[in-house]
C-alpha positions in Angstrom: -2.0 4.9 -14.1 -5.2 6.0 -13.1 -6.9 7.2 -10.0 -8.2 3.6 -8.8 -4.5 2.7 -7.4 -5.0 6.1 -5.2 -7.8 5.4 -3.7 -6.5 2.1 -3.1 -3.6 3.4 -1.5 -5.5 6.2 0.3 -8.2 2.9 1.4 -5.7 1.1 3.1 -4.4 3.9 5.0 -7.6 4.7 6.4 -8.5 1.8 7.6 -4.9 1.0 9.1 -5.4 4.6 10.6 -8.7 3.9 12.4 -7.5 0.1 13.5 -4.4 1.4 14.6 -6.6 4.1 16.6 -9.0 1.5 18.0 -6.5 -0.7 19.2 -4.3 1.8 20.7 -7.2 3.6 22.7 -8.1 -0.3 23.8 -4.3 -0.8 25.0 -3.0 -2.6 22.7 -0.1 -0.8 21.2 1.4 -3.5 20.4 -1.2 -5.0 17.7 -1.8 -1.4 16.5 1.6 -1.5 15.6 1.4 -4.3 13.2 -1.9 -3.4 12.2 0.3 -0.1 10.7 3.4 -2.6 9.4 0.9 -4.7 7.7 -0.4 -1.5 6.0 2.9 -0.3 5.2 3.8 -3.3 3.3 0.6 -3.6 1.6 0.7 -0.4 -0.5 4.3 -1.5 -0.6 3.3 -4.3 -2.7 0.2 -2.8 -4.8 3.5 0.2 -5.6 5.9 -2.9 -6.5 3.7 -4.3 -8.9 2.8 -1.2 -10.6 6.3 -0.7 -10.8 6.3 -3.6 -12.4 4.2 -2.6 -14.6 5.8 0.4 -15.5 9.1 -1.4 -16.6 7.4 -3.6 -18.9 5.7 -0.7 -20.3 9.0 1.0 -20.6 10.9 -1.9 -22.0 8.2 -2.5 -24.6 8.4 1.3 -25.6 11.9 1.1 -26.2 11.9 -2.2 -27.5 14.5 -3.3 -25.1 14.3 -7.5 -25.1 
């Protein structure tokens, strides 16, 4: 793994962080919310598929079929 997938990580939550902000100091808590969830679940999905990734990896290591 390299550094590109933390500062993809560390992307996201900076712009969830300042949309979140925005939209909260407009009133709207309720969007800043899912603006956060959304966020959340993004970098939960770039995570699952490195995961992912690291299994294969693994498997193919220990030659597991």
């Amino acid at each position: 793994m390299d550094l590109t997938m933390l500062f993809r990580i560390s992307g996201v939550g900076f712009i969830v962080m300042v949309m979140a902000t925005m939209l909260k100091q407009a009133g709207r808590d309720e969007q800043g919310q899912m603006v956060s969830l959304i966020g959340v679940l993004l970098v939960l999905v770039l995570v699952v598929t490195q995961l992912g990734y690291l299994i294969n990896l693994a498997k193919t290591v220990f030659l597991i079929q």
